[in-house]
MITORKE-201895 format. One record per residue: x, y, z of N, C-alpha, C, O in turn. Coordinates in nm, 3 decimals. Example, Ala and Ser with C-alpha at 12.3 -4.5 7.8 and 13.67 -1.06 7.14 Angstrom:
BEGIN
rec n_east: 1.319	n_north: -0.569	n_up: 0.780	ca_east: 1.230	ca_north: -0.450	ca_up: 0.780	c_east: 1.320	c_north: -0.330	c_up: 0.780	o_east: 1.424	o_north: -0.332	o_up: 0.846
rec n_east: 1.285	n_north: -0.225	n_up: 0.708	ca_east: 1.367	ca_north: -0.106	ca_up: 0.714	c_east: 1.290	c_north: 0.003	c_up: 0.787	o_east: 1.341	o_north: 0.114	o_up: 0.804
This chain:
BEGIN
rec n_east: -1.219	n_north: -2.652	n_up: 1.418	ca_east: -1.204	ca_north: -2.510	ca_up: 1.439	c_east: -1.063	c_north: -2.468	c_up: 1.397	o_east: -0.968	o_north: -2.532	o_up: 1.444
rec n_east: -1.037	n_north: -2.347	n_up: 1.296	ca_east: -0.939	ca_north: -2.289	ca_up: 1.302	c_east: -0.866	c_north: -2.243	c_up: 1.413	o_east: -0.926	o_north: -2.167	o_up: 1.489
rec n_east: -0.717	n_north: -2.283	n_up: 1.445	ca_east: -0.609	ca_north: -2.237	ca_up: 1.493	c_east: -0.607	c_north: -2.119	c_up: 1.490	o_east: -0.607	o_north: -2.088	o_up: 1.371
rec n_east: -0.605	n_north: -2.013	n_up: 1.565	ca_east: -0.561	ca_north: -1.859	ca_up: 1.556	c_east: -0.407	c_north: -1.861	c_up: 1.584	o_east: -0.374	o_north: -1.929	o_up: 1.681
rec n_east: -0.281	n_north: -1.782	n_up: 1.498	ca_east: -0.162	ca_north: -1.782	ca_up: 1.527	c_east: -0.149	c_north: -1.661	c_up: 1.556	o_east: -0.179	o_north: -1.578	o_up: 1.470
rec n_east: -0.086	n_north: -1.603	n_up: 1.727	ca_east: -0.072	ca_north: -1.511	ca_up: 1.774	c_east: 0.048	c_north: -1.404	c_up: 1.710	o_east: 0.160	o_north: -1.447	o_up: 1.681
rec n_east: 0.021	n_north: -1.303	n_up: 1.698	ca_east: 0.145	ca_north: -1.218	ca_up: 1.595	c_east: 0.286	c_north: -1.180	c_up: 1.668	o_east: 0.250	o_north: -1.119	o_up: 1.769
rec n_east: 0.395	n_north: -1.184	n_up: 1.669	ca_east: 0.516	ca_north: -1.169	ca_up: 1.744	c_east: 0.627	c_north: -1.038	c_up: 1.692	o_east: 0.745	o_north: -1.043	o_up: 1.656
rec n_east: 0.542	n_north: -0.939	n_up: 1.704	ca_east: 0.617	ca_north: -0.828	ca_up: 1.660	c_east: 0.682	c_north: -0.762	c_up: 1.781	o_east: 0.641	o_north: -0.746	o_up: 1.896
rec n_east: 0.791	n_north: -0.730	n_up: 1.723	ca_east: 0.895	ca_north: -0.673	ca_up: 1.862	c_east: 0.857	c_north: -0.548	c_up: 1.935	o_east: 0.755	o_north: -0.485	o_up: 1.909
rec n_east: 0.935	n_north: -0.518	n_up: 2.020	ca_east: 0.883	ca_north: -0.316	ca_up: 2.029	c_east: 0.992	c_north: -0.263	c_up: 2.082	o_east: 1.111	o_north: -0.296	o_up: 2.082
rec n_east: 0.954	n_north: -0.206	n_up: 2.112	ca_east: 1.063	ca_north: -0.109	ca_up: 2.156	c_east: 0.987	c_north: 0.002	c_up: 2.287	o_east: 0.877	o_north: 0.056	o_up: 2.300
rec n_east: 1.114	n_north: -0.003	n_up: 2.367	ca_east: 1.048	ca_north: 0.080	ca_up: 2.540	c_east: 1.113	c_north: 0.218	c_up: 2.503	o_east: 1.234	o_north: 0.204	o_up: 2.490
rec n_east: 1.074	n_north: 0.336	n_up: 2.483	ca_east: 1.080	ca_north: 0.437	ca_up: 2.409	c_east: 1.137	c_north: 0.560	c_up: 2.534	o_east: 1.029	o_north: 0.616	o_up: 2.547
rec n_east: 1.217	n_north: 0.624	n_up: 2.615	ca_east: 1.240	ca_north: 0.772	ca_up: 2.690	c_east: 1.119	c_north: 0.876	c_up: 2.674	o_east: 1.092	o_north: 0.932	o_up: 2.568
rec n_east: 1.060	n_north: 0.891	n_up: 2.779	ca_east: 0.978	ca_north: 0.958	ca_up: 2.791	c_east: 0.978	c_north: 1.085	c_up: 2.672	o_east: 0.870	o_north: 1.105	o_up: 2.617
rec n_east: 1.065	n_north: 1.150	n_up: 2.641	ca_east: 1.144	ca_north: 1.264	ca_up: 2.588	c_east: 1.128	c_north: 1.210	c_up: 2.377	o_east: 1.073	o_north: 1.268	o_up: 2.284
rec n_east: 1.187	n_north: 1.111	n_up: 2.384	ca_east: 1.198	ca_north: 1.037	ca_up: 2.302	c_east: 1.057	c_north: 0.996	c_up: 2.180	o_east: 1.044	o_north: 1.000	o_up: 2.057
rec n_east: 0.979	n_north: 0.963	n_up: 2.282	ca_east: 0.853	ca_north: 0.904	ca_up: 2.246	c_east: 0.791	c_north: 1.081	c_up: 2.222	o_east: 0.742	o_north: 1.118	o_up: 2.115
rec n_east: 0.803	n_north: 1.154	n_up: 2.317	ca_east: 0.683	ca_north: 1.303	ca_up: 2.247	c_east: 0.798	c_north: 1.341	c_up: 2.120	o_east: 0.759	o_north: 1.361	o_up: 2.005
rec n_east: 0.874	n_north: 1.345	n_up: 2.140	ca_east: 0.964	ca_north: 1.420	ca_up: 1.972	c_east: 0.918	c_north: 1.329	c_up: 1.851	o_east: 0.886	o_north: 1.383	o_up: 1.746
rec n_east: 0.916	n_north: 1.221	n_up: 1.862	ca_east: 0.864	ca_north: 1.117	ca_up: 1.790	c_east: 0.696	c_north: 1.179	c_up: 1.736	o_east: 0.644	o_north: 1.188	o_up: 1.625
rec n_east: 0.650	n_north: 1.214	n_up: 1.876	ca_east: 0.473	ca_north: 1.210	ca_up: 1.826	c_east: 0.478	c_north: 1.318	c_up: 1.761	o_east: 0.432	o_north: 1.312	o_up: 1.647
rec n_east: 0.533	n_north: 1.452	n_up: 1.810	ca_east: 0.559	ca_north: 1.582	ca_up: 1.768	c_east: 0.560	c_north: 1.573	c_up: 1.611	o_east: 0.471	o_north: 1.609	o_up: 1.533
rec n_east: 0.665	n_north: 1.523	n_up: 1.586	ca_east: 0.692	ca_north: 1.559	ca_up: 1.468	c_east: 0.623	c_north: 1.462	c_up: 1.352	o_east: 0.646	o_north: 1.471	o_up: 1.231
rec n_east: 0.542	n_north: 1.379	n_up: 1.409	ca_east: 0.474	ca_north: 1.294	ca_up: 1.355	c_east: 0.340	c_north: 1.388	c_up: 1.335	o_east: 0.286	o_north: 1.404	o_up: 1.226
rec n_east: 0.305	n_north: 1.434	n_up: 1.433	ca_east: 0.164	ca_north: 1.579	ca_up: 1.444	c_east: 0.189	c_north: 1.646	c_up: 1.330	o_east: 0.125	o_north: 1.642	o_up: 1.226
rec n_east: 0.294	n_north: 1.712	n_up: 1.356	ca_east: 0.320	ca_north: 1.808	ca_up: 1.241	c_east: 0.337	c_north: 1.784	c_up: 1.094	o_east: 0.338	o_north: 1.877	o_up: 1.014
rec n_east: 0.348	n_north: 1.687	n_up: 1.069	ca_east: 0.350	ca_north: 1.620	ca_up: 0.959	c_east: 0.209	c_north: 1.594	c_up: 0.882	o_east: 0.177	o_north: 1.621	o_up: 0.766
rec n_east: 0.119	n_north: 1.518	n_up: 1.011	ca_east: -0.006	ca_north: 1.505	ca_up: 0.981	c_east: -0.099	c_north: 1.594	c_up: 0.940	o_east: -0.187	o_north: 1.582	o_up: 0.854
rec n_east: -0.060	n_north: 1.716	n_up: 1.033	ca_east: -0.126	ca_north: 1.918	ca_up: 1.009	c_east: -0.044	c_north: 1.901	c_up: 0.884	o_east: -0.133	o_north: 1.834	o_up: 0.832
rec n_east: 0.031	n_north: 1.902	n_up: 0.809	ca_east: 0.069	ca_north: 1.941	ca_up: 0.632	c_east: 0.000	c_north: 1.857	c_up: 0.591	o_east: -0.094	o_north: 1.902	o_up: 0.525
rec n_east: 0.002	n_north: 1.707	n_up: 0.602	ca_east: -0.124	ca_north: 1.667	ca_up: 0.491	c_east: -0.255	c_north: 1.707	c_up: 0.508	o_east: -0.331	o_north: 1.684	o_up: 0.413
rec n_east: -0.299	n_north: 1.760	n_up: 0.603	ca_east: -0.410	ca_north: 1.796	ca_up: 0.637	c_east: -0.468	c_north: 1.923	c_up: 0.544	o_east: -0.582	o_north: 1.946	o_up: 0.503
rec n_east: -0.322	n_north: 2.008	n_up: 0.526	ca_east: -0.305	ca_north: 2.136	ca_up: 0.487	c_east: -0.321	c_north: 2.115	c_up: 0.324	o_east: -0.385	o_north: 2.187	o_up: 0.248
rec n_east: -0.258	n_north: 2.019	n_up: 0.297	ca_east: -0.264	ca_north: 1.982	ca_up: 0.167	c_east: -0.375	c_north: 1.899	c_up: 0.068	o_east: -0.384	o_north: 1.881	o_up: -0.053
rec n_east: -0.481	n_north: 1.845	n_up: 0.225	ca_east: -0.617	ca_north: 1.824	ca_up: 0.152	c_east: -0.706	c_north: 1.931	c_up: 0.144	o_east: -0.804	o_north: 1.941	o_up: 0.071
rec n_east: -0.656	n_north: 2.023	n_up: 0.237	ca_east: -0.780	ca_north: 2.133	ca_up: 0.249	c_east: -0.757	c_north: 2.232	c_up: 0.094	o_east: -0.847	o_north: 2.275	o_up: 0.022
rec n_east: -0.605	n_north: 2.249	n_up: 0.075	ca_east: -0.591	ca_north: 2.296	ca_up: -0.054	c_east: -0.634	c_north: 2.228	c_up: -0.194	o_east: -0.647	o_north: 2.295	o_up: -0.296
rec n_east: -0.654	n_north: 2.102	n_up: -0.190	ca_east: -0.706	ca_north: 2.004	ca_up: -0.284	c_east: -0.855	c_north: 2.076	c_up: -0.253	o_east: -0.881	o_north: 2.125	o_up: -0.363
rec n_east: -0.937	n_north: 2.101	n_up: -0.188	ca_east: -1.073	ca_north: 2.119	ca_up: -0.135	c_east: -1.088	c_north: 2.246	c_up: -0.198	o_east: -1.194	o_north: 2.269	o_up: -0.256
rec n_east: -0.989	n_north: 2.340	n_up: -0.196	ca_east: -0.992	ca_north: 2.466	ca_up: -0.236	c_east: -0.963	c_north: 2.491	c_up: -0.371	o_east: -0.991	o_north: 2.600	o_up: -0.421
rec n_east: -0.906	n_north: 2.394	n_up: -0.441	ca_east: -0.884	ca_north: 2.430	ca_up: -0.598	c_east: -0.727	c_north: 2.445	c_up: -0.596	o_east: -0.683	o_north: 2.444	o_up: -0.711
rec n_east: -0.659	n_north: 2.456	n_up: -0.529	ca_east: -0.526	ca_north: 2.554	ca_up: -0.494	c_east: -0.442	c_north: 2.501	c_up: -0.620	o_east: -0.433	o_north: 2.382	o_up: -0.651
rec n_east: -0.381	n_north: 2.605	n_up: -0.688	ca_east: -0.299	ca_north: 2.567	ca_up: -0.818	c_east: -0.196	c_north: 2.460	c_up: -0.782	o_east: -0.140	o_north: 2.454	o_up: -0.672
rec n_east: -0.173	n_north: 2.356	n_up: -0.906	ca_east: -0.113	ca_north: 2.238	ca_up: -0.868	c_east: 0.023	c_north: 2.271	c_up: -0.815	o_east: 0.047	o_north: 2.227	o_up: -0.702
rec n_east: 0.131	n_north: 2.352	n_up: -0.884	ca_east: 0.237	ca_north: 2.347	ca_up: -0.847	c_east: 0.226	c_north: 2.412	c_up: -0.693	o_east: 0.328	o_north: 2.379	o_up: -0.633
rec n_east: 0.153	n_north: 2.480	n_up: -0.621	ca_east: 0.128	ca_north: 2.493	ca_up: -0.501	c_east: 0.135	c_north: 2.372	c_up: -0.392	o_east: 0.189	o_north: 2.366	o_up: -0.282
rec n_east: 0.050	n_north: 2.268	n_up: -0.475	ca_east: -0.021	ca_north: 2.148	ca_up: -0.398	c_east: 0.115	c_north: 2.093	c_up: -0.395	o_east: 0.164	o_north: 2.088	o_up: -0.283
rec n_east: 0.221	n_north: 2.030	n_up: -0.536	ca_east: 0.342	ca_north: 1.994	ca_up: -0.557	c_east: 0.428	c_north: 2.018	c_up: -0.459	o_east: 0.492	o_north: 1.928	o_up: -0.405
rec n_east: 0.438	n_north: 2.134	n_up: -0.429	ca_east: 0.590	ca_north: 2.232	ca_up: -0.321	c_east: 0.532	c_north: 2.139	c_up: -0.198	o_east: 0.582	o_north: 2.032	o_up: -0.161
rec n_east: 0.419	n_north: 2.200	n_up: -0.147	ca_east: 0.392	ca_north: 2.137	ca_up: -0.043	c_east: 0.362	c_north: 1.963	c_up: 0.020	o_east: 0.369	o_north: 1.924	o_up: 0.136
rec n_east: 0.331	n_north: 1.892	n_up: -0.094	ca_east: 0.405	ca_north: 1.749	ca_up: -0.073	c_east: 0.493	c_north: 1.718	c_up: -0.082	o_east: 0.522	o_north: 1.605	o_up: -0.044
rec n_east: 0.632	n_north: 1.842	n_up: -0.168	ca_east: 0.738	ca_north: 1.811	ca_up: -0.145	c_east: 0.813	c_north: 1.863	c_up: -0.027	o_east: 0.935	o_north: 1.852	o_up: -0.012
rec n_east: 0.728	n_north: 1.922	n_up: 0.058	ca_east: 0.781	ca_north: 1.909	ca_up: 0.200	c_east: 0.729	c_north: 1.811	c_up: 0.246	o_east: 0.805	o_north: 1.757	o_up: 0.327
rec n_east: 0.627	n_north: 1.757	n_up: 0.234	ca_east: 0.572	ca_north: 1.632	ca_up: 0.349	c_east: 0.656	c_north: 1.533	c_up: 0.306	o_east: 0.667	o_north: 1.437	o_up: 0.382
rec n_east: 0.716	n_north: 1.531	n_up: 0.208	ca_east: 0.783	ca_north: 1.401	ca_up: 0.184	c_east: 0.919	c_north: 1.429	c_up: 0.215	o_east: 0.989	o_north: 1.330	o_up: 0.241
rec n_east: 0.973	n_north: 1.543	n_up: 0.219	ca_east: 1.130	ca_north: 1.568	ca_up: 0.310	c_east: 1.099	c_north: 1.591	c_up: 0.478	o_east: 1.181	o_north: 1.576	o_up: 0.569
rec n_east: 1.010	n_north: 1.617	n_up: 0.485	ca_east: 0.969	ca_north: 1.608	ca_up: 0.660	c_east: 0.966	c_north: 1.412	c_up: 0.703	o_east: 1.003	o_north: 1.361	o_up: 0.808
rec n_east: 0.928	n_north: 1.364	n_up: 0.617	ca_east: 0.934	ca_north: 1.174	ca_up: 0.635	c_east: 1.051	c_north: 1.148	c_up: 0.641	o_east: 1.099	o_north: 1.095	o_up: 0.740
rec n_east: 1.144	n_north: 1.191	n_up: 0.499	ca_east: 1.235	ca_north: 1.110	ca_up: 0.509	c_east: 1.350	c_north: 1.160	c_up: 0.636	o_east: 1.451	o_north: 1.094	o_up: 0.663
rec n_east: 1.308	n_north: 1.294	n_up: 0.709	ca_east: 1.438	ca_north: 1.352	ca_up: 0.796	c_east: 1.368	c_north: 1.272	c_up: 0.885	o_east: 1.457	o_north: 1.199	o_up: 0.929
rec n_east: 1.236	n_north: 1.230	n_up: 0.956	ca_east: 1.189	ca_north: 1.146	ca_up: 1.040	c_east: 1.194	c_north: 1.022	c_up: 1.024	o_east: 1.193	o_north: 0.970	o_up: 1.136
rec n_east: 1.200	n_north: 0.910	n_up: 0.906	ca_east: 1.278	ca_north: 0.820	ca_up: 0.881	c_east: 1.482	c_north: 0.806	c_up: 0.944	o_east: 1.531	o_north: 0.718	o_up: 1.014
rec n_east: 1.541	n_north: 0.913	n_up: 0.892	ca_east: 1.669	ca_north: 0.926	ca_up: 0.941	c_east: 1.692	c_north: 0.960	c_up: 1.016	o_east: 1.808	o_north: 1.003	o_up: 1.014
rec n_east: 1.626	n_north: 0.973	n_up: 1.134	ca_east: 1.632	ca_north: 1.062	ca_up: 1.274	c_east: 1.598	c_north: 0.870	c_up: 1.350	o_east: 1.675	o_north: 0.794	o_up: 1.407
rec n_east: 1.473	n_north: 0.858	n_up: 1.318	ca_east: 1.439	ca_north: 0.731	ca_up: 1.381	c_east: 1.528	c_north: 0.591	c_up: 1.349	o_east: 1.534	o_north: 0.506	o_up: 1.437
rec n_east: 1.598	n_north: 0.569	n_up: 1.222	ca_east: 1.663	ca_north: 0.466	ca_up: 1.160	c_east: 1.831	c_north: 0.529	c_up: 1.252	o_east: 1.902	o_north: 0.443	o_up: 1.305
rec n_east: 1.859	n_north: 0.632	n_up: 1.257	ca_east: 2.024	ca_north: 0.649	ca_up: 1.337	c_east: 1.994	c_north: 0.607	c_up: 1.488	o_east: 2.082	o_north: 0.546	o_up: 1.550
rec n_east: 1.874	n_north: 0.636	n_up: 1.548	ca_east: 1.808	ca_north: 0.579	ca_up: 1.717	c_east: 1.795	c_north: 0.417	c_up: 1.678	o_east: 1.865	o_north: 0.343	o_up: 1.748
rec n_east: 1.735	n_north: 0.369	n_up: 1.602	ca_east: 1.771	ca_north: 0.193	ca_up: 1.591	c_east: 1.894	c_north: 0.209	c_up: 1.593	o_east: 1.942	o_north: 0.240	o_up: 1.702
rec n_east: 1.966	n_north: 0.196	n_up: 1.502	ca_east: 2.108	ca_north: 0.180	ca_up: 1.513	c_east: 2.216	c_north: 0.191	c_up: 1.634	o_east: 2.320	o_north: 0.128	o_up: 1.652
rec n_east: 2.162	n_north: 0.283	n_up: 1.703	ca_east: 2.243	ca_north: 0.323	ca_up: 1.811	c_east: 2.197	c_north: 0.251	c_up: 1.921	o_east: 2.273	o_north: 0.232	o_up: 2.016
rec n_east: 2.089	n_north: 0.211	n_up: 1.921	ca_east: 1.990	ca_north: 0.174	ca_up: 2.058	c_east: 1.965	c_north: -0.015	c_up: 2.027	o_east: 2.023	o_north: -0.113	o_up: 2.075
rec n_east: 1.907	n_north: -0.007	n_up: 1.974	ca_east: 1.890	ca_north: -0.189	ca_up: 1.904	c_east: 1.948	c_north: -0.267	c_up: 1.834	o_east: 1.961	o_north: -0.387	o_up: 1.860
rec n_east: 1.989	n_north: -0.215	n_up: 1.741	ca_east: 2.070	ca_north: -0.316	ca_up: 1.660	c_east: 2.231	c_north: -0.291	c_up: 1.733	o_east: 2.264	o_north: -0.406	o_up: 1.760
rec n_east: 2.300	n_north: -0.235	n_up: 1.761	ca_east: 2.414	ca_north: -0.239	ca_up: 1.884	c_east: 2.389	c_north: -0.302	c_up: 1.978	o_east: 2.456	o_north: -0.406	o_up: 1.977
rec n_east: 2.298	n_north: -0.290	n_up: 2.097	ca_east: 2.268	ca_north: -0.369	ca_up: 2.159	c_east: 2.269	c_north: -0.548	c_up: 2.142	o_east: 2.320	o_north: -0.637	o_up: 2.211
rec n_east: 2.171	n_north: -0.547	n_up: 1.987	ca_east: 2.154	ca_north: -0.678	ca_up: 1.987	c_east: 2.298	c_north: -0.757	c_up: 1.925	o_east: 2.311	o_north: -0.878	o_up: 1.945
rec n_east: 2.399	n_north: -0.683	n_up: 1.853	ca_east: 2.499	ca_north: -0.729	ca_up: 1.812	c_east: 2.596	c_north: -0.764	c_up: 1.906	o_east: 2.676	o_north: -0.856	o_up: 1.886
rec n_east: 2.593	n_north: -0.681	n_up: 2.034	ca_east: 2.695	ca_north: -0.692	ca_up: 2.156	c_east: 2.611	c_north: -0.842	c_up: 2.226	o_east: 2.679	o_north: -0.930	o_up: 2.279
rec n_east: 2.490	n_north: -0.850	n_up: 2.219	ca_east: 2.457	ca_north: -1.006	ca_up: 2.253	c_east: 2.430	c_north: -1.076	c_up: 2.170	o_east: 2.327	o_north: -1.142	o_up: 2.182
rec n_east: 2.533	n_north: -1.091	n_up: 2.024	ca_east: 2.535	ca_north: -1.172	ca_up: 1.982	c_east: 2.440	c_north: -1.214	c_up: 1.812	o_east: 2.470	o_north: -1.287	o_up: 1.716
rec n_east: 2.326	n_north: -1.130	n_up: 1.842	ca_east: 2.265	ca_north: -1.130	ca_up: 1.747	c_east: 2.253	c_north: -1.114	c_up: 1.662	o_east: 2.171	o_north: -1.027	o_up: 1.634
rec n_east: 2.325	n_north: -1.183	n_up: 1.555	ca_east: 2.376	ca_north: -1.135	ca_up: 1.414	c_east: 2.245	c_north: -1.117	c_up: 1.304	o_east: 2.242	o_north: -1.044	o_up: 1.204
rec n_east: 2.133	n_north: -1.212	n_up: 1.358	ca_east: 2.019	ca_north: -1.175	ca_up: 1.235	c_east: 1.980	c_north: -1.035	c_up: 1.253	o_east: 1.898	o_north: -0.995	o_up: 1.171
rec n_east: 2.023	n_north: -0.947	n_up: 1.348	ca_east: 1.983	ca_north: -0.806	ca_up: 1.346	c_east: 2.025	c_north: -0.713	c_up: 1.246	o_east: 1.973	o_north: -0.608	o_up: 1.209
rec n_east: 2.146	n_north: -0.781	n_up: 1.203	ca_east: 2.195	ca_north: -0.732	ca_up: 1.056	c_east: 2.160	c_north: -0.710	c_up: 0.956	o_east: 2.176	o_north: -0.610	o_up: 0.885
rec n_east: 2.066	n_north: -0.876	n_up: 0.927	ca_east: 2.012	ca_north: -0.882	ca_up: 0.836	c_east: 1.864	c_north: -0.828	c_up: 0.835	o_east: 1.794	o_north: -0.811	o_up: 0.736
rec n_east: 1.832	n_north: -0.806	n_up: 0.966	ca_east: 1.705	ca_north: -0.714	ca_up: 0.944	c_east: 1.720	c_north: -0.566	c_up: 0.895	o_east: 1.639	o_north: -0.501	o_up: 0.829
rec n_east: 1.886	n_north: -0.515	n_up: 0.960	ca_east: 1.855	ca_north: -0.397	ca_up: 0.914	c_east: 1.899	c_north: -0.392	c_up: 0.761	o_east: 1.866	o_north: -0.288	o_up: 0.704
rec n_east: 1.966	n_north: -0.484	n_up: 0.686	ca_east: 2.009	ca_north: -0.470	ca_up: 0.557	c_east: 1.862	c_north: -0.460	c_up: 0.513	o_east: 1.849	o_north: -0.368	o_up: 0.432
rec n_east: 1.758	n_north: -0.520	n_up: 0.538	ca_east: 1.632	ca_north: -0.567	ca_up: 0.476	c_east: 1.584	c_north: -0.421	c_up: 0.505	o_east: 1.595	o_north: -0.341	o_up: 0.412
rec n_east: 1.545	n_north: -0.389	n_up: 0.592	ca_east: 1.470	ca_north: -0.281	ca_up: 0.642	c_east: 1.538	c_north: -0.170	c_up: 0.507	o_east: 1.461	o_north: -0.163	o_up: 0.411
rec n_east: 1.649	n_north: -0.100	n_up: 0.494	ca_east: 1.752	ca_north: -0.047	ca_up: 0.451	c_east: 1.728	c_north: -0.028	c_up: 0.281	o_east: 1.745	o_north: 0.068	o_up: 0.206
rec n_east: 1.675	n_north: -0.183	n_up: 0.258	ca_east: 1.637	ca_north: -0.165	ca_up: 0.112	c_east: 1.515	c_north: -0.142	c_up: 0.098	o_east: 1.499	o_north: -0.097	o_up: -0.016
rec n_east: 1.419	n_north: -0.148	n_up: 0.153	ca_east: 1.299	ca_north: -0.110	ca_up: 0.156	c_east: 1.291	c_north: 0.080	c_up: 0.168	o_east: 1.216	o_north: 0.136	o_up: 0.087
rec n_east: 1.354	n_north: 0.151	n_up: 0.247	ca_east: 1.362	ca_north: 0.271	ca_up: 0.223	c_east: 1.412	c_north: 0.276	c_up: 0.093	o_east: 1.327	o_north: 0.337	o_up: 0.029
rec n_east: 1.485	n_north: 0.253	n_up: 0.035	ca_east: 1.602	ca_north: 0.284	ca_up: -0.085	c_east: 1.480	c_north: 0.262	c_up: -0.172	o_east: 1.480	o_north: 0.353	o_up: -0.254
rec n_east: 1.366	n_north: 0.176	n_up: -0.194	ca_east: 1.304	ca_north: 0.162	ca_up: -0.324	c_east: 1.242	c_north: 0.285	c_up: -0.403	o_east: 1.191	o_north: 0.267	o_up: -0.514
């Protein structure tokens, strides 16, 4: 019988406050693509469709940089004050993966 290997992904315990701004703006994000299939549904002229994924994609990246300055401040500080230097290298890793 195959071995099952259990998955070990970290998490994070989130401020009540914290966690709905998070979902919030995660909602709202979801209502524009939503907005932007229904206009695909409708014919809606392309450069229309364009503008408006080029807000869904500046609404990510300010929710990317909103959430990546809360690591920083909250986890990877933390884990450096105990010591944990591979946290560095996660966030260098993490760091280039946005940049691609």
């Amino acid at each position: 019988m195959e071995e099952r290997q259990e998955c070990c992904h970290k998490t994070k315990e989130r401020l009540e406050k914290e966690y709905k701004d998070l979902i919030n703006r995660l909602s709202r994000i979801e209502g524009q693509v939503r907005g932007i299939k229904k206009m695909v549904e409708n014919d809606a002229y392309c450069p229309d469709i364009l503008i408006q994924v080029s807000a869904v994609n500046a609404a990510l990246n300010s929710f990317n940089r909103g959430l990546l300055a809360s690591h920083i401040r909250t986890c990877v500080t933390e884990d450096i004050r105990q010591g944990k230097d591979e946290t560095v290298d996660e966030l260098v890793a993490t760091l280039q993966k946005l940049m691609r």
